[in-house]
N, C-alpha and C positions, 0 to 999 in steps of 0.2 A: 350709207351702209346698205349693204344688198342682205335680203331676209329669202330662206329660204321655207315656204311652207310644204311640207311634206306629207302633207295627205290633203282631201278636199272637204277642208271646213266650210261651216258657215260664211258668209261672205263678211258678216258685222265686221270683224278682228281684220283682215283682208281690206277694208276699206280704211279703218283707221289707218293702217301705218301708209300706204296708198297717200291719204289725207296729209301724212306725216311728211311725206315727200322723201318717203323711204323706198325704196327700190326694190320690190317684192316678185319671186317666183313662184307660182303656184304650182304645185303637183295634184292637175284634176279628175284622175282615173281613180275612183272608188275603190281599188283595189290599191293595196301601200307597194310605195316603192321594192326594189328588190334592194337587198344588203349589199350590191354593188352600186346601184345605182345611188342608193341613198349615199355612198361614202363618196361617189365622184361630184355629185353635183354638190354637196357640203363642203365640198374642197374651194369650189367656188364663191362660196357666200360669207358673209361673218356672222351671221347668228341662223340658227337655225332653230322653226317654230317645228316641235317633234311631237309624238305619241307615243302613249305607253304598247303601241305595235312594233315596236323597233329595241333591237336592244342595242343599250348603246355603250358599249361595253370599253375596253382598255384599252385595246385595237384600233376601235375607232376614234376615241379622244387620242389619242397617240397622231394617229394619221392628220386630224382635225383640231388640233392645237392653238390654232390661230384665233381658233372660235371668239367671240366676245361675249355673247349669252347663248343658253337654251332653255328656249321659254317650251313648260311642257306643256301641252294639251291635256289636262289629268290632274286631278290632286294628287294621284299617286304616282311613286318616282321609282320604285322597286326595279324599273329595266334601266336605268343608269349605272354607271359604278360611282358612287361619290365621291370615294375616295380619291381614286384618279383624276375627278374633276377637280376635285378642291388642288391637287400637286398639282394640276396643269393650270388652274385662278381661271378656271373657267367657270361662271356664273351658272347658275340652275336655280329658275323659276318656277313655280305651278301654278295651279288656277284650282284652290281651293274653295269649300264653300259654296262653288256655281252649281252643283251636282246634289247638295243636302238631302233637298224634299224629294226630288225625283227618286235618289236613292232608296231614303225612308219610304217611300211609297214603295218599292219593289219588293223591299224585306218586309213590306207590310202583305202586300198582293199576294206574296208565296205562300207566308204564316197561311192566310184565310182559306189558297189552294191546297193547302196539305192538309188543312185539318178537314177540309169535304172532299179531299181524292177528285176533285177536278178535271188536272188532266189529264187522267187514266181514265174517268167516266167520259171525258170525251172524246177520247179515242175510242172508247165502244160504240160510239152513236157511229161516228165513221164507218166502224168495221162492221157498222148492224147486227148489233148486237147490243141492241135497248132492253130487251126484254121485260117481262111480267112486274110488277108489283111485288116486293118480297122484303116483308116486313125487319126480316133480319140481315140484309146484304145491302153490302156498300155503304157501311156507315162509316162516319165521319165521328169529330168531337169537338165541342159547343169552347171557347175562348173566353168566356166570360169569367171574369174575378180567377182567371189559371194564374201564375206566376211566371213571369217574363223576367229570362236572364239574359242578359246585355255583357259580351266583350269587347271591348274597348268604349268607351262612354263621352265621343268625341261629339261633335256637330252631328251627323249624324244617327251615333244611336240614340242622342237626347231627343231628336226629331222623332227617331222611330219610339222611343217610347214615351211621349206623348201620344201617338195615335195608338197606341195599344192601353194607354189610362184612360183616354177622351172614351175608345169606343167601346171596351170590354173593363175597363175597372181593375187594370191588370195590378198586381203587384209586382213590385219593380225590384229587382236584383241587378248587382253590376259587378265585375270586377275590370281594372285599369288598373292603369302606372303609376295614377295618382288618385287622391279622392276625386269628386267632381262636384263640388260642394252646394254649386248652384242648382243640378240636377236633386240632389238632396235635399235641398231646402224647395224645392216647386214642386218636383216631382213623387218626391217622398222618397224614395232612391235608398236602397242601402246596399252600400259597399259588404262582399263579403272573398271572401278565399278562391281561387279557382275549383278547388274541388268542392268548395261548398255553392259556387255559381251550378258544378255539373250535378250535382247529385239533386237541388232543390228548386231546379228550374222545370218547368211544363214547355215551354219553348227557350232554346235560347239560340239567339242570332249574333255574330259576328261581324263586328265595327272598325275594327284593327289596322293597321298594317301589314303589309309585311314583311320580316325581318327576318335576322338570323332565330331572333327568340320566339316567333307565333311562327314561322315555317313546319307544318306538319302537329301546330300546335292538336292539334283536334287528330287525335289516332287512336285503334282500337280500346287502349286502356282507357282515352278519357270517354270516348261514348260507353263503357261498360259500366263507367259509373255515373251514367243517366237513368234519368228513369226510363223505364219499360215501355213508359206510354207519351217520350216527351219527342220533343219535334226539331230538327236542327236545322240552323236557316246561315245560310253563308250568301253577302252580296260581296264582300270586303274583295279578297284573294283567294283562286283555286289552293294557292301555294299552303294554303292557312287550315286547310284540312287535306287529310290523307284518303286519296277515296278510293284505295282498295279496301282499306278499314274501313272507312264508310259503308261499302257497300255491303260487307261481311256483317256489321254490327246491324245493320236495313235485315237479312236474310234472317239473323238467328233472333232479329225482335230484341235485340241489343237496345235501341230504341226504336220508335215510332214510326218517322219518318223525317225526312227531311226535302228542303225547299233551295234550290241553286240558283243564285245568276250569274257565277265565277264557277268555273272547274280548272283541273290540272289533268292533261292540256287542256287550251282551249285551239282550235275548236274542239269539240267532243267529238269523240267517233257515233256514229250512228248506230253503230250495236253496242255503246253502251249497255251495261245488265243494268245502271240506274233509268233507264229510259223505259224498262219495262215493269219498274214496282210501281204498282196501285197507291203507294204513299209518299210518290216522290214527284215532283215539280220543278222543271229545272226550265230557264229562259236564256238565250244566249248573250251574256253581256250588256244588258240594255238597261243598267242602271240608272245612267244618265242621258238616255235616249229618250228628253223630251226635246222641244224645238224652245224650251224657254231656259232646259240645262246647257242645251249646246252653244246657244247664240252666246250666252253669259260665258264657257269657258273659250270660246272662240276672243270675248271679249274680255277677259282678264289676260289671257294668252298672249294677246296684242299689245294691252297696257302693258307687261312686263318687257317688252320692247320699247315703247316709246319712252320708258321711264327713262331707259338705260341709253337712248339716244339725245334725252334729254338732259344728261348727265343728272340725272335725280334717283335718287335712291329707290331699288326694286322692292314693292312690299311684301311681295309673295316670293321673296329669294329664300330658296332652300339651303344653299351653301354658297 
């Protein structure tokens, strides 16, 4: 079977199926294919190893039918159409799980940058503009024993809210699809309401998917009923907050501030108006940008090929 990778991973995943005696073509230019390119050269191949940089939408499973899998590079599958895959018995795999900690680390990074204005204070130093000692300017606020509200209560934010218990003693709120009962019994975790997640959280960060139902889940009315001094932390999906609300509820002190590593779009435009509030932290996508998340989803990415060449059952099949 001939595999088509279409962007330039890690080499681990690359070498397995290689090892496999699978027939593999690499796409090595750091920049992703183009929407034409990527539909002609998948015409050629029967599985194609993708990213959630590509949308792979009805058009192209239409065009690409023949497919046998698509193993995605990504726990998340949001640029597929499933449905259309599942009409056409075309496979779709991800590589969950590989991303966890690096993630939880980033939704943890922002939390601690937003609440000391970080990278606003360091863009003065830049623009020289350190200035005096002034006992009243540029304060920040302390995370210790605050309340930490958790949406979606997956791998993930269990990860992330252990390090907000381990280092600050947080008290934990969550709301999800379903209890999370394990979190509850470790963590001490208490399920409550979405609006009782907005109203009684001091930070709350965003774990989710996203779907037709958390799409634009986060808009003006629900940051209004935040508190005044809480902090909103999104690594999940731009898709999953609305961030002209966002930035409206930032300006009139709706809330506090908030922490990104997903926007809509991405990339961000560079005159973003959030790039320039003192209480806001934003990083480009680099959730799972360590060299121990990428090898691992390069290397489950893989597995869900050889499984399926091995006529063995995919573990991580989506549909």
């Amino acid at each position: 079977m001939k595999v088509l990778v279409s962007l330039n991973i890690p080499p681990v995943g690359i070498e397995m199926l290689r090892n496999e005696g699978l027939e593999v073509t690499v796409w090595t230019d750091d920049n992703p294919m183009t929407d034409e390119q990527l539909m002609l050269a998948t015409q050629k191949h029967d599985i194609l190893l993708s990213t959630s940089t590509y949308k792979i939408d009805s058009v192209f499973l239409e065009s690409n039918k023949h497919l046998k899998l698509i193993s995605q590079f990504a726990a998340g599958y949001d640029n597929i159409n499933l449905k259309k895959a599942t009409e056409l018995d075309i496979p779709i795999a991800n590589t969950p799980n590989a991303m966890v900690d690096a993630t939880a680390d980033i939704a943890f990074a922002l939390m601690l940058a937003v609440s000391r204005k970080m990278f606003f204070m360091h863009k003065k130093i830049i623009d020289n503009d350190w200035g005096p000692f002034r006992p009243q300017a540029n304060l920040g606020m302390e995370l210790k024993e605050k309340t930490i509200g958790i949406f979606g209560m997956g791998r993930i934010g269990t990860e992330f809210a252990k390090r907000c218990a381990g280092a600050y003693d947080m008290k934990i709120l969550y709301h999800n699809r379903n209890r999370n009962k394990e979190a509850e019994k470790n963590l001490k975790a208490t399920y409550v309401s979405f609006d009782d997640l907005l109203k009684q959280s001091d930070v709350l960060s965003v774990h989710c998917a996203l779907t037709a139902a958390t799409k634009n889940r986060f808009n003006y009315d629900a940051f209004s009923k935040m508190n005044s001094n809480s902090i909103f932390i999104n690594t999940a999906r731009g898709g999953i907050h609305n961030e002209k609300d966002l930035i409206k509820a930032l300006q009139d002190r709706s809330i506090w501030g908030a922490g990104l590593d997903v926007t809509n779009p991405e990339p961000m435009a560079a005159n973003n108006p959030l790039l320039q509030l003192e209480n806001v932290a934003i990083t480009p996508h680099i959730g799972s940008a360590t060299i121990e998340a990428r090898n691992e989803m390069s290397r489950l990415a893989a597995l869900n090929i050889i499984q399926l060449a091995r006529g063995e059952p995919i573990r991580n099949r989506v549909v």
